[in-house]
GUMAR-144186 format. One record per residue (C-alpha): residue number from 1; z, x, y; residue in three letters. Coordinates in nm, 2 decimals. Example, Ala and Ser with C-alpha at 12.3 -4.5 7.8 and 13.67 -1.06 7.14 Angstrom:
BEGIN
 seq      w      u      v type
   1   0.78   1.23  -0.45  ALA
   2   0.71   1.37  -0.11  SER
***
This chain:
BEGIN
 seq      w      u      v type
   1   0.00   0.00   0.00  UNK
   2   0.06   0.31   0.22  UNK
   3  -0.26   0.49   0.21  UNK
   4  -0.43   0.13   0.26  UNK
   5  -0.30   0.10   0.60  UNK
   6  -0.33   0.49   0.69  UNK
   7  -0.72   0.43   0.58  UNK
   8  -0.73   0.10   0.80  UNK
   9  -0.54   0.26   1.09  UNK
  10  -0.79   0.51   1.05  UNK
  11  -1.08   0.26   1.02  UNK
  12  -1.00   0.10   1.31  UNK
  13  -0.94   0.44   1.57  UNK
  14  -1.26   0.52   1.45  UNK
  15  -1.42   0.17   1.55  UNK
  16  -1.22   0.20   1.88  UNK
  17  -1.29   0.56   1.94  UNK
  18  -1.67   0.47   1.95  UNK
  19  -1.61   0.21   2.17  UNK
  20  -1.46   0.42   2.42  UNK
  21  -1.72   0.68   2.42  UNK
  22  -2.00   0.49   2.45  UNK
  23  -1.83   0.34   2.77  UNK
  24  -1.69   0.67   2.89  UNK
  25  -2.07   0.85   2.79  UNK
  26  -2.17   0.75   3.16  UNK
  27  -1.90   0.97   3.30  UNK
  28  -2.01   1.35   3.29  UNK
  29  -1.69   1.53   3.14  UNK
  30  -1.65   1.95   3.09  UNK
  31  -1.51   1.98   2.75  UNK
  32  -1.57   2.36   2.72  UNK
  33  -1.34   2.54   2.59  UNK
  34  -1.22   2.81   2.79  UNK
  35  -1.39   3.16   2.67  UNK
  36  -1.07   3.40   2.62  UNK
  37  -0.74   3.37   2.44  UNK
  38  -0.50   3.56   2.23  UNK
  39  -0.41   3.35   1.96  UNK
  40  -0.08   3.53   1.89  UNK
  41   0.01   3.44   2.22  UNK
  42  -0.08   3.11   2.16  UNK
  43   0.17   3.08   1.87  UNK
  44   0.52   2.94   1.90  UNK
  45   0.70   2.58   2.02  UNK
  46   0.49   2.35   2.27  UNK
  47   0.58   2.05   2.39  UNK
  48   0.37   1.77   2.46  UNK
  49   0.41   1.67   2.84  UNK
  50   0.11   1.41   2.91  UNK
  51  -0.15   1.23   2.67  UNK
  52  -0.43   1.03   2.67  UNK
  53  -0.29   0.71   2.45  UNK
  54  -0.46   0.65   2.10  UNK
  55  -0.40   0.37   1.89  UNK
  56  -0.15   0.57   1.59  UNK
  57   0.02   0.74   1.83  UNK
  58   0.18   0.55   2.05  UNK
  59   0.49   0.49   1.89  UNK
  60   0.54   0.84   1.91  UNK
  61   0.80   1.01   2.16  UNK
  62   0.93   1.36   2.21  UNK
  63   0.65   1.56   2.05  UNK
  64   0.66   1.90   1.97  UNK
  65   0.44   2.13   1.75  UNK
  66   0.50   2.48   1.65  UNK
  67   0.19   2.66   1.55  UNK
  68   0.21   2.98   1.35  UNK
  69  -0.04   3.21   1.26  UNK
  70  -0.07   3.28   0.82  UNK
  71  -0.17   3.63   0.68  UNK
  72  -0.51   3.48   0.57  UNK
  73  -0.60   3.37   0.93  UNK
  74  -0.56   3.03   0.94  UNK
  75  -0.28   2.85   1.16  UNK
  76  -0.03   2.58   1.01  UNK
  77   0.11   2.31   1.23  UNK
  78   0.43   2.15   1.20  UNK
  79   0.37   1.84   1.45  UNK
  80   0.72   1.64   1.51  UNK
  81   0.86   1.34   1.69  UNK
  82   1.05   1.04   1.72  UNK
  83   0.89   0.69   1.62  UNK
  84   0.99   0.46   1.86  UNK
  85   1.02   0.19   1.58  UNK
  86   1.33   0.33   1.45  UNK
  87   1.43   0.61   1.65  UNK
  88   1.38   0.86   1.31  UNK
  89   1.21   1.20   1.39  UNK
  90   0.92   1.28   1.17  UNK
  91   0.72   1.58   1.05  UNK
  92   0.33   1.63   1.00  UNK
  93   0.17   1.93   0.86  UNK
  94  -0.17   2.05   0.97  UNK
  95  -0.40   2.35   0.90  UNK
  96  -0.64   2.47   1.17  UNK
  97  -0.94   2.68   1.15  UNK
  98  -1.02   2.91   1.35  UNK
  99  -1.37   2.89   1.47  UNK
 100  -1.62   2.98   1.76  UNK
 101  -1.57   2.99   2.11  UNK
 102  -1.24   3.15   2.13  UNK
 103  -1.08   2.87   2.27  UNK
 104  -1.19   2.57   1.97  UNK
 105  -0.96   2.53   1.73  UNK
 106  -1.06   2.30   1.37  UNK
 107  -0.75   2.08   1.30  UNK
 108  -0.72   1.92   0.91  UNK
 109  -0.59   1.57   0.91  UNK
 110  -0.44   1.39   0.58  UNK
 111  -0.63   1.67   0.39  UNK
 112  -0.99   1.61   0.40  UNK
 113  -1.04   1.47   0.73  UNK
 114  -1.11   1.74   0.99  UNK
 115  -1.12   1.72   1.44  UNK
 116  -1.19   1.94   1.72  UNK
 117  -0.88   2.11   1.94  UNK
 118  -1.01   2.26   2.25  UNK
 119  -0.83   2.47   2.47  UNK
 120  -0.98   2.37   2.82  UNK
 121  -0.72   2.58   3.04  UNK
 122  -0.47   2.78   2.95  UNK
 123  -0.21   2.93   3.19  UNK
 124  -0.22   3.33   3.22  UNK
 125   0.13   3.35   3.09  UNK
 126   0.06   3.08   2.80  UNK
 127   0.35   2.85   3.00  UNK
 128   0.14   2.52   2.98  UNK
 129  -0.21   2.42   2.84  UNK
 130  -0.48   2.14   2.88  UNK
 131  -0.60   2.04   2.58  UNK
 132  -0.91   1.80   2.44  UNK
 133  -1.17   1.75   2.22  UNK
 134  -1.53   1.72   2.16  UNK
 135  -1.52   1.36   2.26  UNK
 136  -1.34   1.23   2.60  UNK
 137  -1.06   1.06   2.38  UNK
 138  -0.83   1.30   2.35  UNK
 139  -0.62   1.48   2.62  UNK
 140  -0.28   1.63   2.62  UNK
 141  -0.09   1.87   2.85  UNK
 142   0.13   2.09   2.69  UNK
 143   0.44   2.35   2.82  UNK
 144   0.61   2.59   2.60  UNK
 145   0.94   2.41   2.78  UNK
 146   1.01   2.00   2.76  UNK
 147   0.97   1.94   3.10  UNK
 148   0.73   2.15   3.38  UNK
 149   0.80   2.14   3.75  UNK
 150   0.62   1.87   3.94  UNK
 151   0.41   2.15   4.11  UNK
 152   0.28   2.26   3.80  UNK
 153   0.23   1.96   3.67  UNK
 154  -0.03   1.83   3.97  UNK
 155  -0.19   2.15   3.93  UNK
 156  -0.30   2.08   3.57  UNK
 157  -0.36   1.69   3.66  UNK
 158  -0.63   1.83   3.96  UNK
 159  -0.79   2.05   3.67  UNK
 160  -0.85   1.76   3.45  UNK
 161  -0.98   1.54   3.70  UNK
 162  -1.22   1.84   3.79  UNK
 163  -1.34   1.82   3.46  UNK
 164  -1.38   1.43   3.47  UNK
 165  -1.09   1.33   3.31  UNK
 166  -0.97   0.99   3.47  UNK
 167  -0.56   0.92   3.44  UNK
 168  -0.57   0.58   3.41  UNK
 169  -0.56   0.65   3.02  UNK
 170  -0.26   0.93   3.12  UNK
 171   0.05   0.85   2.96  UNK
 172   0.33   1.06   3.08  UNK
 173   0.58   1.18   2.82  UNK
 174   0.79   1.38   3.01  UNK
 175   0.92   1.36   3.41  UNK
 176   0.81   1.65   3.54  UNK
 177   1.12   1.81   3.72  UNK
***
């Protein structure tokens, strides 16, 4: 019964997801990647700050991933956070692939299903990314800390809406300080 509804939750963000680009298709967006990282730097605790809302996520609060980098090159994901049905913390486990540019990432989802992490901007100190996808769907600003300053925080906002991100779809997580 539980892998039916994961497969018609995933049905239906798919059927949504289409939706949503074919409207946002008339909206030019930069979804490059940015060109150079260090991956190693890259590693460690981020917290998830701001995201664009999907449909299986949003009963999901105070998210936090820690990515580290295995011997044979690939990066596991531990993805954790509250559901906001019963208040009980949750873990997910992803592998991603490295690929090419530098800054696109491969995530694995439930095993076999597989989506695009791009790193569109990166701070120089790896304090905060922007992060999206192939498609316009998915945005998320991350900080190494739970909360960034308010400063900071308009700074990355201005650098999505560069890119053609709108905000209306911008659902903050954490009150930037």
């Amino acid at each position: 019964m539980k892998i039916r509804s994961v497969i018609l939750a995933f049905y239906l963000a798919v059927f949504l997801a289409a939706g949503l680009i074919c409207r946002q298709r008339r909206r030019r967006i930069d979804m490059r990647p940015i060109r150079r990282m260090e991956l190693a730097r890259y590693m460690g605790l981020w917290h998830e700050i701001a995201r664009y809302e999907r449909p299986f996520d949003r009963r999901l609060d105070d998210i936090e991933t820690r990515y580290t980098l295995r011997p044979d090159g690939r990066i596991e994901a531990h993805t954790t956070g509250t559901d906001l049905r019963n208040g009980r913390r949750g873990t997910i486990r992803h592998e991603i692939y490295r690929t090419t540019p530098n800054g696109r990432l491969r995530v694995t989802v439930f095993g076999f299903f597989h989506t695009d992490y791009r790193i569109l901007e990166l701070d120089d100190a790896y304090q905060w990314a922007l992060v999206g996808s192939s498609m316009p769907l998915r945005l998320h600003i991350l900080a190494r800390e739970p909360h960034l300053n308010r400063a900071t925080f308009r700074h990355i906002v201005s650098l999505a809406e560069r890119r053609g991100y709108t905000l209306d779809r911008l659902r903050l997580l954490q009150t930037p300080q």
